[in-house]
mmCIF file of the N, C-alpha and C atoms, coordinates in Angstrom:
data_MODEL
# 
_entry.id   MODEL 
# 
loop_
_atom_site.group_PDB 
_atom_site.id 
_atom_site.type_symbol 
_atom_site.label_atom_id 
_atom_site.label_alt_id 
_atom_site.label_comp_id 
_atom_site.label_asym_id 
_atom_site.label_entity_id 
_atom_site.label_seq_id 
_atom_site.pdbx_PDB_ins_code 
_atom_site.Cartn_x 
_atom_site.Cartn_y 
_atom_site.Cartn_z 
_atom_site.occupancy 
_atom_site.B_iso_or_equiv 
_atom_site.pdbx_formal_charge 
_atom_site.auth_seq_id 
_atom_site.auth_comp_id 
_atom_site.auth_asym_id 
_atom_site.auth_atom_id 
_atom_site.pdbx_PDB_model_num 
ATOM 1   N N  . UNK A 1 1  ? 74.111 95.555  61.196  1.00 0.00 ? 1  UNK A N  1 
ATOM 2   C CA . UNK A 1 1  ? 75.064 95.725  62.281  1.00 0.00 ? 1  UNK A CA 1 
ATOM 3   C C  . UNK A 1 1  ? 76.216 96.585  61.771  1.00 0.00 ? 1  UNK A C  1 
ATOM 4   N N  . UNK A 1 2  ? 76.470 97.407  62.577  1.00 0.00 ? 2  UNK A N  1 
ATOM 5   C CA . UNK A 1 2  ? 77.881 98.379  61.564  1.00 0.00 ? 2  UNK A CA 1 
ATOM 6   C C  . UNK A 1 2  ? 78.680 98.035  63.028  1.00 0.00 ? 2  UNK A C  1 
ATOM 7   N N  . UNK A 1 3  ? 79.893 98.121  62.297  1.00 0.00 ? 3  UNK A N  1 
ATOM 8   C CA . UNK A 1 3  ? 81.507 97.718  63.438  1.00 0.00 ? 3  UNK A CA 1 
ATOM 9   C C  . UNK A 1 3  ? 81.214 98.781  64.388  1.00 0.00 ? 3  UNK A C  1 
ATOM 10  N N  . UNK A 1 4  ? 80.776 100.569 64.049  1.00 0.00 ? 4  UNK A N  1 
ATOM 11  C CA . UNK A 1 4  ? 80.854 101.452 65.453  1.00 0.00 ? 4  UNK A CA 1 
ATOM 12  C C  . UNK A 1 4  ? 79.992 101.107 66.619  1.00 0.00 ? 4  UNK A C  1 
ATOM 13  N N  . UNK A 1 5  ? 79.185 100.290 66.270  1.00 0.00 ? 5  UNK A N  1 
ATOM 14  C CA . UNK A 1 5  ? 77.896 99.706  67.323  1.00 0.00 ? 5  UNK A CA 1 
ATOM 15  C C  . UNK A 1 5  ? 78.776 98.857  68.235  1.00 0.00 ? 5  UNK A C  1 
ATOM 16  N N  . UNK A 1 6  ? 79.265 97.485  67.122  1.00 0.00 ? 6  UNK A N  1 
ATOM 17  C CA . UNK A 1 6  ? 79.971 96.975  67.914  1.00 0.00 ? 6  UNK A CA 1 
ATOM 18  C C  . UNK A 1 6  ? 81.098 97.090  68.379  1.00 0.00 ? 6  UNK A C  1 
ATOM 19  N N  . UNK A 1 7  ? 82.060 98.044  68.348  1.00 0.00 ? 7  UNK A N  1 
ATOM 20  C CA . UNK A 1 7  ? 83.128 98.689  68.881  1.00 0.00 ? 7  UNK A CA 1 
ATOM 21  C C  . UNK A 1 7  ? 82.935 99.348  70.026  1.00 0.00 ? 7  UNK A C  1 
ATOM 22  N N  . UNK A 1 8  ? 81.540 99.837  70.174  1.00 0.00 ? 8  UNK A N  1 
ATOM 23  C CA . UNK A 1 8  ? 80.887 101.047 71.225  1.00 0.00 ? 8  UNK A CA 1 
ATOM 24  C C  . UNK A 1 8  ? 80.721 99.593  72.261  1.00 0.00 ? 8  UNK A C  1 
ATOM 25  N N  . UNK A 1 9  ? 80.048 99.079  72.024  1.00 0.00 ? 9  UNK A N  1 
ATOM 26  C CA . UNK A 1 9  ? 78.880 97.950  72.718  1.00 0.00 ? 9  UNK A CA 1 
ATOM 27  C C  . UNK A 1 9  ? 80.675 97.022  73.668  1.00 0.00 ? 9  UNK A C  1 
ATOM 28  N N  . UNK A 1 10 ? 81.949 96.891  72.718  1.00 0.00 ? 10 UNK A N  1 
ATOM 29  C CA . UNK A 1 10 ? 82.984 96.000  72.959  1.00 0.00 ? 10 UNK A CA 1 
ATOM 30  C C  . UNK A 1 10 ? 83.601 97.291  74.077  1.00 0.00 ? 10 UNK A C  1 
ATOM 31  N N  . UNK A 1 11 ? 83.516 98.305  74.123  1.00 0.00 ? 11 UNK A N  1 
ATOM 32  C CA . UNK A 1 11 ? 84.157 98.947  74.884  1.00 0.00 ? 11 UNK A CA 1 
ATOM 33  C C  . UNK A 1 11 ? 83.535 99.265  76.349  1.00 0.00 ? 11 UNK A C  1 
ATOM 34  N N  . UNK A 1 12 ? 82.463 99.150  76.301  1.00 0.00 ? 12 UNK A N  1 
ATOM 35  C CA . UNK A 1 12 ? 81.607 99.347  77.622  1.00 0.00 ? 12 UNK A CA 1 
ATOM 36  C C  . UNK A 1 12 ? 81.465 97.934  77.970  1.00 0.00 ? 12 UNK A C  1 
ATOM 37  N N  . UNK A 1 13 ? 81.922 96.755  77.191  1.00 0.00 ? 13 UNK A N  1 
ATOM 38  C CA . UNK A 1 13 ? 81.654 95.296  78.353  1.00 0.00 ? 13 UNK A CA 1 
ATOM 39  C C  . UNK A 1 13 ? 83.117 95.583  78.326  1.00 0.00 ? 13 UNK A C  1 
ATOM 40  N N  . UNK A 1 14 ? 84.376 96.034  78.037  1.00 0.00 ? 14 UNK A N  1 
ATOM 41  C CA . UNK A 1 14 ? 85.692 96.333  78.531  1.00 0.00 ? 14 UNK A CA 1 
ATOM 42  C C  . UNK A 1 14 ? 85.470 96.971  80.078  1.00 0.00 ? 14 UNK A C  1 
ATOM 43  N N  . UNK A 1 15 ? 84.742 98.092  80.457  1.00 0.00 ? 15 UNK A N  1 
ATOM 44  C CA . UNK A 1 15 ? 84.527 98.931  81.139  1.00 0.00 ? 15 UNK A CA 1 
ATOM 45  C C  . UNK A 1 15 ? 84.216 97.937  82.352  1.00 0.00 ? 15 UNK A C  1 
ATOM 46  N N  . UNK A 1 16 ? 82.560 97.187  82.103  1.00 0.00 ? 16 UNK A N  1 
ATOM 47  C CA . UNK A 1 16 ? 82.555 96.630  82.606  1.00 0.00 ? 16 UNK A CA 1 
ATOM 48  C C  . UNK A 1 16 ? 82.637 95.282  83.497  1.00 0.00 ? 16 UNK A C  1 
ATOM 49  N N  . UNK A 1 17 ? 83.633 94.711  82.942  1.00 0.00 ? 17 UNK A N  1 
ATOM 50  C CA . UNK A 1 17 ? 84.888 94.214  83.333  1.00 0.00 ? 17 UNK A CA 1 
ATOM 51  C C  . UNK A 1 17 ? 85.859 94.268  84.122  1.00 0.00 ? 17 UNK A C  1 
ATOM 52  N N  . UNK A 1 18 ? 86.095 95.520  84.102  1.00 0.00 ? 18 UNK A N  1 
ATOM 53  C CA . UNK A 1 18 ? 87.574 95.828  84.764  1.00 0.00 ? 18 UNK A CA 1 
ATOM 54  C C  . UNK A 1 18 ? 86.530 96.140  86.172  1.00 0.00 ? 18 UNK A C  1 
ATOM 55  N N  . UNK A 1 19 ? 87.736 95.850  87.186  1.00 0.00 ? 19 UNK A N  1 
ATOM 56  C CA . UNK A 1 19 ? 87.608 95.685  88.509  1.00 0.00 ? 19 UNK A CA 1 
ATOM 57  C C  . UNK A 1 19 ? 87.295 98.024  88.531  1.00 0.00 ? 19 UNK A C  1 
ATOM 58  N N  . UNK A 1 20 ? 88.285 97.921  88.712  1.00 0.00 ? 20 UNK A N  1 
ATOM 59  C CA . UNK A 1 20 ? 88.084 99.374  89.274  1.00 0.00 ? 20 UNK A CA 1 
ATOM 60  C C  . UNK A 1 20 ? 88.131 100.387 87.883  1.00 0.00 ? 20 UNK A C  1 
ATOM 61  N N  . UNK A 1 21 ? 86.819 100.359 86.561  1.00 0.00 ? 21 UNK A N  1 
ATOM 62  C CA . UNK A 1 21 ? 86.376 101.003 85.958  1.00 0.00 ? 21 UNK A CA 1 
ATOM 63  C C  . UNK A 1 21 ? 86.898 101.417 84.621  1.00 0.00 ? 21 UNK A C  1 
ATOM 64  N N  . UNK A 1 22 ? 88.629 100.952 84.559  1.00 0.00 ? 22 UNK A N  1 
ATOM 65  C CA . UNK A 1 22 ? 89.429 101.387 83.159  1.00 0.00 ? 22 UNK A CA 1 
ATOM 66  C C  . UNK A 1 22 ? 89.251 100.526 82.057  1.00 0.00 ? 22 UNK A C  1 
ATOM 67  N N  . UNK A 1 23 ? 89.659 100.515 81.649  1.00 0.00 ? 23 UNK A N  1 
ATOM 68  C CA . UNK A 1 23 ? 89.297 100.099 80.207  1.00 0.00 ? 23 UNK A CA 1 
ATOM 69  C C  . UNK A 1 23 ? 90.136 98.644  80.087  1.00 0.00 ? 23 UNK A C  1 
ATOM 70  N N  . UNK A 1 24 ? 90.019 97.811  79.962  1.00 0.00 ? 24 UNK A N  1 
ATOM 71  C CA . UNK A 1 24 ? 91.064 96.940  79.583  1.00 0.00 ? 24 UNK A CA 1 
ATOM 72  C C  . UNK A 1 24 ? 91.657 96.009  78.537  1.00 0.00 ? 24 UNK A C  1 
ATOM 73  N N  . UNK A 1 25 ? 92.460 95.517  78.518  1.00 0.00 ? 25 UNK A N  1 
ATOM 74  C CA . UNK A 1 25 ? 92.546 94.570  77.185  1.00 0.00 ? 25 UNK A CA 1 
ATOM 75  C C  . UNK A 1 25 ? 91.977 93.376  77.304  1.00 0.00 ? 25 UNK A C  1 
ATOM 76  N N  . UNK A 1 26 ? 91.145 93.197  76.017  1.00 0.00 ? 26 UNK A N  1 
ATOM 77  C CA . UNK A 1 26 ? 90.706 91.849  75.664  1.00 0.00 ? 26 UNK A CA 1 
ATOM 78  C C  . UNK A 1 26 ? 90.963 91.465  74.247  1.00 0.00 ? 26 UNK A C  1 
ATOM 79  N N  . UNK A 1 27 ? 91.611 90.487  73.912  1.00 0.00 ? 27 UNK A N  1 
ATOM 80  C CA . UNK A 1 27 ? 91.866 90.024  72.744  1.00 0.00 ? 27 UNK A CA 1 
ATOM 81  C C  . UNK A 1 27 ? 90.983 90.070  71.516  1.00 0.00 ? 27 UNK A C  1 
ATOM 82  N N  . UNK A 1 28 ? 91.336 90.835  70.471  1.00 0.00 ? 28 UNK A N  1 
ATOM 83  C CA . UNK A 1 28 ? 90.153 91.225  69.360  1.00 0.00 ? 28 UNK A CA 1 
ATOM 84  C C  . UNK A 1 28 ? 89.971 89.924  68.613  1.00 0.00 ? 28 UNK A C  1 
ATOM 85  N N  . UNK A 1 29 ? 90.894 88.896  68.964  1.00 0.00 ? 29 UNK A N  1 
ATOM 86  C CA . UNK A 1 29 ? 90.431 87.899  68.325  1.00 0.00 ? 29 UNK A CA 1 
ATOM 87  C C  . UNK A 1 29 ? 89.127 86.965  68.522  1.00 0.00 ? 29 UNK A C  1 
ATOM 88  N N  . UNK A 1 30 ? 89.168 87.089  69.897  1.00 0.00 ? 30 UNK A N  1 
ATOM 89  C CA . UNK A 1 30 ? 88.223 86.349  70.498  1.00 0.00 ? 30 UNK A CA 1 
ATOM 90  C C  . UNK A 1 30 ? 86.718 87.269  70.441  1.00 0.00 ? 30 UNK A C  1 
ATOM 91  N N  . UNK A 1 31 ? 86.823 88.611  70.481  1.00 0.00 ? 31 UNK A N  1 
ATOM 92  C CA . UNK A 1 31 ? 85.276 89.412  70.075  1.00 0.00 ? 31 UNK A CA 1 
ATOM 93  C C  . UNK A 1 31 ? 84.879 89.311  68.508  1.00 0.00 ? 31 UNK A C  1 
ATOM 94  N N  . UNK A 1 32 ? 86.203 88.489  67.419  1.00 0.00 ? 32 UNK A N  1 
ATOM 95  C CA . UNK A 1 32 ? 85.400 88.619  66.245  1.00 0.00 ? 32 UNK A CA 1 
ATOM 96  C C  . UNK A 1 32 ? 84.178 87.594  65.780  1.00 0.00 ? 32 UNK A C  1 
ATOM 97  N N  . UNK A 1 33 ? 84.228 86.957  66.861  1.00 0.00 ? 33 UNK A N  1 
ATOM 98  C CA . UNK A 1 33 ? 83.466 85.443  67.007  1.00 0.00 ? 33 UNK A CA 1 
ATOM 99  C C  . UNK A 1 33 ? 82.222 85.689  67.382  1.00 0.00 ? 33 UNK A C  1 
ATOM 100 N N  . UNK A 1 34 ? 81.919 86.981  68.081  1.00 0.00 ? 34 UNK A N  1 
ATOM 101 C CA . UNK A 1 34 ? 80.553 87.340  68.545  1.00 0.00 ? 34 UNK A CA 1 
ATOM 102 C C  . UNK A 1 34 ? 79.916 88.532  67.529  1.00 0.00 ? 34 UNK A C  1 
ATOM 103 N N  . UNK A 1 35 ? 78.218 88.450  67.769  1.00 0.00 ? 35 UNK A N  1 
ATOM 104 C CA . UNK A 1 35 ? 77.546 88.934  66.900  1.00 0.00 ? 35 UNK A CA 1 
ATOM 105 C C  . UNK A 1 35 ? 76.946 89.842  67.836  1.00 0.00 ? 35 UNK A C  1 
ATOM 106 N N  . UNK A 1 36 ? 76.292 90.820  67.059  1.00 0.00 ? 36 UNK A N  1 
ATOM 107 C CA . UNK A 1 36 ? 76.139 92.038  68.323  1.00 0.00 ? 36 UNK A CA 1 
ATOM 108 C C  . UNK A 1 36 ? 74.883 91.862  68.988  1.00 0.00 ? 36 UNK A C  1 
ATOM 109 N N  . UNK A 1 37 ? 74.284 90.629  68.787  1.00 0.00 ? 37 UNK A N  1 
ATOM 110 C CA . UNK A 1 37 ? 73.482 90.336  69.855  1.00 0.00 ? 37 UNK A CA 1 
ATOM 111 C C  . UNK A 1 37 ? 73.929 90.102  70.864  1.00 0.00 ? 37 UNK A C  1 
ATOM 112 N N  . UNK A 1 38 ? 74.909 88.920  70.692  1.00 0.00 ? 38 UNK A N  1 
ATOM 113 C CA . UNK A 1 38 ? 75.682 87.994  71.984  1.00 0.00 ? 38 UNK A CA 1 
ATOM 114 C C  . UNK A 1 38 ? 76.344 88.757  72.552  1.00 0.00 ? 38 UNK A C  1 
ATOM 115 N N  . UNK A 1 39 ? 76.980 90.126  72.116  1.00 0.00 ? 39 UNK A N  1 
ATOM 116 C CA . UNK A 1 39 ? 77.553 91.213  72.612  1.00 0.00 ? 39 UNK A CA 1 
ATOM 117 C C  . UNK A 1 39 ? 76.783 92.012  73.900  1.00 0.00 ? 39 UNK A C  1 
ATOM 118 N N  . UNK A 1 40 ? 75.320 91.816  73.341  1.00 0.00 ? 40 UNK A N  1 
ATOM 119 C CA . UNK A 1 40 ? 74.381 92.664  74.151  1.00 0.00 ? 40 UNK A CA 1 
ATOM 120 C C  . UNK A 1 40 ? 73.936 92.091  75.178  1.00 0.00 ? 40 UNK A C  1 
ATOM 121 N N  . UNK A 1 41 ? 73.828 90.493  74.889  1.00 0.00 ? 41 UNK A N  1 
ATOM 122 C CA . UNK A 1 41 ? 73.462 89.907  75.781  1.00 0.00 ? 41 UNK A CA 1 
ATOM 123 C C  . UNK A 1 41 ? 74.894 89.788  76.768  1.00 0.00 ? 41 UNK A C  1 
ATOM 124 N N  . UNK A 1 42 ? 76.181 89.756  76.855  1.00 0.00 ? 42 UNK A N  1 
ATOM 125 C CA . UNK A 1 42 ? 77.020 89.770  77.418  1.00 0.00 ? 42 UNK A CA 1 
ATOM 126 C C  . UNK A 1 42 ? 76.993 91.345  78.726  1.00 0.00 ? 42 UNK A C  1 
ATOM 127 N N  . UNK A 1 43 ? 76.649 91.536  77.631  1.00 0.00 ? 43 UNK A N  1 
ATOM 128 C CA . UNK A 1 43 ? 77.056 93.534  78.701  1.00 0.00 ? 43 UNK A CA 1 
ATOM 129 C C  . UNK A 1 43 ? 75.839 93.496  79.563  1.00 0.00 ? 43 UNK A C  1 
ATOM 130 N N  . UNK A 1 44 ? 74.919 92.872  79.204  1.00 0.00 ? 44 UNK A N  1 
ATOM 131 C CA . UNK A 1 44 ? 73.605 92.774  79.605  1.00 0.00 ? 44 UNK A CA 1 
ATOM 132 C C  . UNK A 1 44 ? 73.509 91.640  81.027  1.00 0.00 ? 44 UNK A C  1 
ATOM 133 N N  . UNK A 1 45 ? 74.256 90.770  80.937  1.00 0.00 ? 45 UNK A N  1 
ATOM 134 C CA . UNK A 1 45 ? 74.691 90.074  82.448  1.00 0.00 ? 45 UNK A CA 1 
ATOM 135 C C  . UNK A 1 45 ? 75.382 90.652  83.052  1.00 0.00 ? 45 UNK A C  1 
ATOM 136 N N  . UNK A 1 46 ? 76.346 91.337  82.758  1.00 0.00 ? 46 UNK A N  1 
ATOM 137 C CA . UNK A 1 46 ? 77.228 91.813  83.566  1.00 0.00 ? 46 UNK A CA 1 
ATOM 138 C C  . UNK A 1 46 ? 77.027 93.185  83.935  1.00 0.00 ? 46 UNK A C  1 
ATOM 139 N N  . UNK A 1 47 ? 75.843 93.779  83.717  1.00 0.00 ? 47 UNK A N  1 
ATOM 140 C CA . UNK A 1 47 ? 75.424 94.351  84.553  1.00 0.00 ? 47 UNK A CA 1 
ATOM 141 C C  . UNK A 1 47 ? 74.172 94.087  85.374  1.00 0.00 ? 47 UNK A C  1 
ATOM 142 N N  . UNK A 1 48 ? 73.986 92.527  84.605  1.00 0.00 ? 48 UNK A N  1 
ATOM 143 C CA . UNK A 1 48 ? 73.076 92.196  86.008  1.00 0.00 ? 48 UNK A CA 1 
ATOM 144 C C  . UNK A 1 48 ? 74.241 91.537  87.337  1.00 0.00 ? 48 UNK A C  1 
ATOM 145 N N  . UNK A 1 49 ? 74.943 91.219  86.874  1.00 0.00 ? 49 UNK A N  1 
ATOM 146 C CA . UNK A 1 49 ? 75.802 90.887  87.978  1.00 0.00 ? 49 UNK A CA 1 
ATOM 147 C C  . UNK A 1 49 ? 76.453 92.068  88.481  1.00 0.00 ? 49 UNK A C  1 
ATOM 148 N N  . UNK A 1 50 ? 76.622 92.777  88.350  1.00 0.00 ? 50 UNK A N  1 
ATOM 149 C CA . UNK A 1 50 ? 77.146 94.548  88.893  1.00 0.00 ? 50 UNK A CA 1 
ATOM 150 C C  . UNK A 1 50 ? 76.232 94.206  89.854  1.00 0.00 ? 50 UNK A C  1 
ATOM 151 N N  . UNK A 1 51 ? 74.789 94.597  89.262  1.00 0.00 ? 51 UNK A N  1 
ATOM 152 C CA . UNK A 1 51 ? 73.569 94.975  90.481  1.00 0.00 ? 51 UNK A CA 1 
ATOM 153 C C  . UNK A 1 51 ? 73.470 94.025  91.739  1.00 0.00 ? 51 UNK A C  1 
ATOM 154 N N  . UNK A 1 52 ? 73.539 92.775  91.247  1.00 0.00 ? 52 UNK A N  1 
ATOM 155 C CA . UNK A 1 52 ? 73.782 91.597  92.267  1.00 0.00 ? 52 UNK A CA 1 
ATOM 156 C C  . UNK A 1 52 ? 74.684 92.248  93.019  1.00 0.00 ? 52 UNK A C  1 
ATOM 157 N N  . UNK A 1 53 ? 75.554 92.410  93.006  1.00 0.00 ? 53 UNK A N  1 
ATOM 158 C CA . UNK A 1 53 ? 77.084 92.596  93.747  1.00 0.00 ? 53 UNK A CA 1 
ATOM 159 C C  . UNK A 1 53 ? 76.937 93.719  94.844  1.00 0.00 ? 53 UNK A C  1 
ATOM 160 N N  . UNK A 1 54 ? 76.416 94.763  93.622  1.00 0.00 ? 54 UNK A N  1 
ATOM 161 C CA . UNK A 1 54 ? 76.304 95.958  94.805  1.00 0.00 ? 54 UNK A CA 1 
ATOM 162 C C  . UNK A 1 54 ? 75.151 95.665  95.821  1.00 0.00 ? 54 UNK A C  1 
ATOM 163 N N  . UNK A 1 55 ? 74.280 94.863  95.453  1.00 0.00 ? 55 UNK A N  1 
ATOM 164 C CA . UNK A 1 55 ? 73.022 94.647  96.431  1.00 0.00 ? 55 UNK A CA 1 
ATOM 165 C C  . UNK A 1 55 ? 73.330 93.919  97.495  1.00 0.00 ? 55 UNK A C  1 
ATOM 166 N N  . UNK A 1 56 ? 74.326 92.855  97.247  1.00 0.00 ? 56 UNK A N  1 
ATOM 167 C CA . UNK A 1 56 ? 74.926 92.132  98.294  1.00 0.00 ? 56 UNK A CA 1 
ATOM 168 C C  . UNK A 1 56 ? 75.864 92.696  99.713  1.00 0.00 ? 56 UNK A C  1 
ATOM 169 N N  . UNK A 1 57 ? 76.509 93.635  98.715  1.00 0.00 ? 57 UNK A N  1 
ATOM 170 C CA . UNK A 1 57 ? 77.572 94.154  99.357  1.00 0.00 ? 57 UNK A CA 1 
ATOM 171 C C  . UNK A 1 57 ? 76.659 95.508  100.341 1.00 0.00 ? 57 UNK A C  1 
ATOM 172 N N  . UNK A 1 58 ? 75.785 96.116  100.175 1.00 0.00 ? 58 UNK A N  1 
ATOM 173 C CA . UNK A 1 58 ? 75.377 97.386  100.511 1.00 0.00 ? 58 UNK A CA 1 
ATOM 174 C C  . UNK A 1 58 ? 74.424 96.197  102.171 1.00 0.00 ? 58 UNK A C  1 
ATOM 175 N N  . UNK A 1 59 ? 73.619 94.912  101.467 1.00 0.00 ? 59 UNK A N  1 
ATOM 176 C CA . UNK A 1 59 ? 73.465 93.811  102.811 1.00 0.00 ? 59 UNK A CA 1 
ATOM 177 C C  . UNK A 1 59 ? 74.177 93.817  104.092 1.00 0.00 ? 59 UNK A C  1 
ATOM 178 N N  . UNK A 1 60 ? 75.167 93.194  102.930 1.00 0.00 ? 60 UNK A N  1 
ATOM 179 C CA . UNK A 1 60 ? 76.445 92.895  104.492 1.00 0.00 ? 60 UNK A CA 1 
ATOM 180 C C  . UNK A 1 60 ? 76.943 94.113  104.920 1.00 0.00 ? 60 UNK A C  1 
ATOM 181 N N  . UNK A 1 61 ? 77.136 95.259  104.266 1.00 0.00 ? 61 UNK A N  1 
ATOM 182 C CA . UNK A 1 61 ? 77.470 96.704  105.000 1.00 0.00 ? 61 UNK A CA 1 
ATOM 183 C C  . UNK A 1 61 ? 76.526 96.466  106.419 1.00 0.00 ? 61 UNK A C  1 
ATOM 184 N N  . UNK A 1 62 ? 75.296 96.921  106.031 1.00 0.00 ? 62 UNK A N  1 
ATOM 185 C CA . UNK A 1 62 ? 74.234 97.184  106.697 1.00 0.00 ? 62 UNK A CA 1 
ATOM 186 C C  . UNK A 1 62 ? 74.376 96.181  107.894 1.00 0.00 ? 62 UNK A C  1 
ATOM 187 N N  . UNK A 1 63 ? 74.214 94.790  108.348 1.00 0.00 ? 63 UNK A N  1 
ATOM 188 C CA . UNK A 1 63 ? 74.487 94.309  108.949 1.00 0.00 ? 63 UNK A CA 1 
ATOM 189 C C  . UNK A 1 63 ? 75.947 94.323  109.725 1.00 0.00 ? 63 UNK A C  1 
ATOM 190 N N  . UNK A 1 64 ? 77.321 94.325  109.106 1.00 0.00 ? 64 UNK A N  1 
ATOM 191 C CA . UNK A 1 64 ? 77.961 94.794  109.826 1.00 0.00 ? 64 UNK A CA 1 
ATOM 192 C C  . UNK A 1 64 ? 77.836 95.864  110.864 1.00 0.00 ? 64 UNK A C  1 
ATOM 193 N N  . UNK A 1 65 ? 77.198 96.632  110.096 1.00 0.00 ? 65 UNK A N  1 
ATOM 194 C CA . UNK A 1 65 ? 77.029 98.088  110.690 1.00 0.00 ? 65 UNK A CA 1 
ATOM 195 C C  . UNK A 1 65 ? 76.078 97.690  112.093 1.00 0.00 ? 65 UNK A C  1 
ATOM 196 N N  . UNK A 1 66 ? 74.962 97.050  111.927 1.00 0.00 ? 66 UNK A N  1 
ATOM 197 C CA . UNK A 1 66 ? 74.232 96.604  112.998 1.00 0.00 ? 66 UNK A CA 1 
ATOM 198 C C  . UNK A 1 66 ? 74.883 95.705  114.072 1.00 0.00 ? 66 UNK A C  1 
ATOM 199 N N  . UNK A 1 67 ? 75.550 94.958  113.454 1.00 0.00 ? 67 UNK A N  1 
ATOM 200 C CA . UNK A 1 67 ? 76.579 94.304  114.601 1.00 0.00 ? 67 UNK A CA 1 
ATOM 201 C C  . UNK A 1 67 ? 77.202 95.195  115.385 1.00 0.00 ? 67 UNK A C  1 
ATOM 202 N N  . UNK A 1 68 ? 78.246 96.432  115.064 1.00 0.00 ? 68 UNK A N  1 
ATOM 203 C CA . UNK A 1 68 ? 79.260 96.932  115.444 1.00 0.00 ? 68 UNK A CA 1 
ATOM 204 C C  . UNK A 1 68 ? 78.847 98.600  116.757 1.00 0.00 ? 68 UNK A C  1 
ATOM 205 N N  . UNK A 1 69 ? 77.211 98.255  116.058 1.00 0.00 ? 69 UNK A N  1 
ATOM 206 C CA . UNK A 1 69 ? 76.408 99.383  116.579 1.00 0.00 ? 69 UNK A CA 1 
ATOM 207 C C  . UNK A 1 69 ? 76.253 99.330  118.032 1.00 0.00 ? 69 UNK A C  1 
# 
C-alpha cells in the first residue's frame, strides 16, 4: 500500500461526499484508522449510493412530469 494510493483513493471519497462536488474537509485523524481496502470499500458504496440516488430521483422526475403533463 503506498500513502499516494491512499491519499488519491481519500480524496475522491472527499469528492464524493460533498453535496455539490468540492472537495471537503475530513479529519486526517479519523482516515489514519483505515486500510486501503476499507477505503475502497467506502468509495465503493458511495458510489453505489450516488447511483441509487440518481435512479430515484430521474423516477420521480419522470412521474412528476407525467402528472403535470
Amino acid at each position: 500500500m503506498t500513502d499516494t494510493n491512499k491519499l488519491e483513493l481519500i480524496e475522491e471519497i472527499k469528492q464524493l461526499i460533498s453535496v455539490d462536488g468540492s472537495s471537503i474537509d475530513i479529519n486526517p485523524n479519523y482516515l489514519e484508522y483505515f486500510e486501503l481496502e476499507e477505503l475502497e470499500d467506502i468509495k465503493q458504496q458511495l458510489l453505489n449510493n450516488k447511483s441509487n440516488v440518481k435512479s430515484f430521483t430521474k423516477e420521480y422526475v419522470e412521474e412528476l412530469y407525467d402528472k403535470f403533463s
